[in-house]
Structure formats: C-alpha cells, structure tokens
N, C-alpha and C positions, 0 to 999 in steps of 0.2 A: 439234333445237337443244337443248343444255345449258340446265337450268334457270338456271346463272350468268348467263349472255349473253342471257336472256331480259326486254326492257325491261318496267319498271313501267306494267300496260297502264291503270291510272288516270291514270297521269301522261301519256300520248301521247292517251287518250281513243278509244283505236281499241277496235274489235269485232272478237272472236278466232272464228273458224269453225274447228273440232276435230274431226275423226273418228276417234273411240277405235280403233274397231278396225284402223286403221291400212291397209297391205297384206294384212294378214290377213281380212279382211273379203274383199277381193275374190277370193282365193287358195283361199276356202274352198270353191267350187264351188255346180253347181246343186243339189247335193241337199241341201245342208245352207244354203239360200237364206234360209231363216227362223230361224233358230238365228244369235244372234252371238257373235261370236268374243270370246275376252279381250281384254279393255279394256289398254291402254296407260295406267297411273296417271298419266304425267304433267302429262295437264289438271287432276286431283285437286292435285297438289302445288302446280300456279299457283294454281288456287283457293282453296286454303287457305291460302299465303305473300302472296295481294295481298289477298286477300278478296271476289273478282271472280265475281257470281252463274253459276251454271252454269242454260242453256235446254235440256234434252235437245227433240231431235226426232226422231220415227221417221216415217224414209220407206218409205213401202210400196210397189212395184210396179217399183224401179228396177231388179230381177233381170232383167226382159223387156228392158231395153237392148239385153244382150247373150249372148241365152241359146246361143247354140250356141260360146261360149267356153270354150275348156281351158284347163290350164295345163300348160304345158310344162316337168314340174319334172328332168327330166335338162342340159335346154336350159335355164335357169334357173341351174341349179349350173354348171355351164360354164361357163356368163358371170359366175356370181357374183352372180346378181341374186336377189331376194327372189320374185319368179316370171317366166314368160312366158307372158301370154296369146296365144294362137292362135286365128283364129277364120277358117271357109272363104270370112265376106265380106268377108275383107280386101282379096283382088285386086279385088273389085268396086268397094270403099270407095276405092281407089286410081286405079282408071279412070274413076269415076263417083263423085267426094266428094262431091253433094249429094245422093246416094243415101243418105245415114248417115242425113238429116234422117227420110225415108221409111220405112227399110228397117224396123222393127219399132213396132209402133202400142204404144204405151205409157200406161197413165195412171197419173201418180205422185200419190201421198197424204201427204201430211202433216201430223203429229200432233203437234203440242205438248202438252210433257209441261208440270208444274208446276214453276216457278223451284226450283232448286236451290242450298243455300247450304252448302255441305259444312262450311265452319268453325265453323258453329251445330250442326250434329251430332257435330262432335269434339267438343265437350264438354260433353255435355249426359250428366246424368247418368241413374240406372233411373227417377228420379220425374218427367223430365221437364221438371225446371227445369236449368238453365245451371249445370254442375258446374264451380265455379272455382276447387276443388282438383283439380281432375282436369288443368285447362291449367295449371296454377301446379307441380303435378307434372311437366309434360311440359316446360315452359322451365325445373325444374331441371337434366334430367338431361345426362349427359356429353355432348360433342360425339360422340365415336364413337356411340356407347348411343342418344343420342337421332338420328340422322342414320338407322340401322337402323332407330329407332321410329316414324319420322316416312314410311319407304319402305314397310313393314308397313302401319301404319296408311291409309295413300295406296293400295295395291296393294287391302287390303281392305272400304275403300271406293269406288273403281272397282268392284270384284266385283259389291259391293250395287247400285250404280246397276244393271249390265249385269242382274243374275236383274229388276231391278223393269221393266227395260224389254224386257225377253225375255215376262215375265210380259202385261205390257203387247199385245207384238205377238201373244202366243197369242190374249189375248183380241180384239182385231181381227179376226185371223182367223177365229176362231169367230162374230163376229158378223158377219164377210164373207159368211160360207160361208151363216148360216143364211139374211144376206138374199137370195143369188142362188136357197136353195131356195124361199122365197115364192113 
C-alpha cells in the first residue's frame, strides 16, 4: 500500500501488525533460517510521518512450521509471483486438513524487544540531546532533495533495527544452545 493512501493510524486508533521482511523472509529458505532478510523501510517512513511507536518482536521456532518447504523459483517466475513454496505434505494437507494442526510439533518464542520511537532518533544529535537543528535542517530542504533524504534516512534506519535484532537473535541462540548443553 502507498504511503499516500495510508490512513492516519492515530486518528482510526487501530494497531498495525508489520513484517519487515516481507516475502522475503519466507523465500529465504532453511539454511539461512536465522539470519534476516532486508527490512522493507516502510514501516520506518509511517513511523516517523505519524509518530506511531514501533514494538519489534522476534519469533523464534516458527521455521519448524514448515521445514521440508522449497521454493519453486523457475515456477515462481512463470507465474510472476514473488515465490512458490512446495512442500511433499501438501497432498496430505489436502486429504487430511486437520492433519496441518498435527503434522510438525513446534514451539514458538516470543521476544519483545524495547518500544521503538525512530523519530526521537532522527534527531538526536552526537551529545545525545534532541538535535533541533538537525530536524529544522531536514523541513528545509527541497521537495525532490528532501523526499530522497527522507527514503535514505528510512532505508538506513530499518538497516539498524534489522543488525540490532539479528544481533539480538544470535544472542538467543547462544543462550538456547548453551541451555540444552546443561
């Protein structure tokens, strides 16, 4: 959805559910299971245009969903689609739907990260305090100039969330791994 067309989510009062990594996330296959994908800046851009806190969460274990999934990226481009997963239980899934509930034992984790306010870090300056030449800089500049400065700055701040919560799920895992060694 275009950021234009997108309502003022203070004014409706509703809660936005966002998955940066988008298709991409799921496309990315099992071996790169832990590793995420680039962030899609545009929750950055609503956040910072309404002023609307960002909650990251990292979920851990939802790869065992559906681990024997491929994607079928010849089949994919063919149809024009962003991928195709395939997966061998599907005929099952289809003879037997409450089999889906069953078929892979899973238990998923959930990690709330700390509230995220991205428009208090755009301009905050090196000392730390609220750099308000730095925003008074950024609603001078030109419409072209700034519309580039404003996609930049949104793209490279997504970045930063995705390493702090990559960082994040390393350390999870390391503390996974060393509790199952106990």
């Amino acid at each position: 959805m275009p950021p234009q067309s997108t309502p003022d989510p203070l004014a409706a009062d509703i809660t936005l559910l966002y998955a940066p990594e988008g298709w991409r996330g799921l496309a990315k296959g099992w071996q790169q299971r832990y590793q995420l994908a680039s962030f899609d800046p545009s929750f950055v851009r609503l956040s910072l245009r309404y002023q609307v806190p960002i909650v990251p969460v990292i979920c851990m274990g939802s790869e065992y969903l559906h681990p024997w999934t491929v994607n079928v990226r010849w089949l994919a481009q063919w149809l024009k689609l962003p991928m195709f997963p395939l997966s061998p239980l599907i005929p099952a899934f289809l003879l037997f739907p409450s089999l889906g509930v069953w078929a892979v034992r899973t238990r998923l984790q959930y990690f709330i990260q700390p509230v995220w306010r991205p428009w208090e870090e755009d301009t905050v300056g090196a000392t730390g305090e609220r750099d308000t030449e730095t925003a008074r800089c950024h609603e001078r500049e030109s419409p072209g100039k700034g519309r580039r400065s404003e996609r930049a700055r949104s793209h490279e701040m997504a970045e930063g969330l995705r390493s702090r919560l990559q960082a994040e799920i390393d350390q999870i895992r390391k503390r996974l791994h060393d509790w199952t060694k106990t």
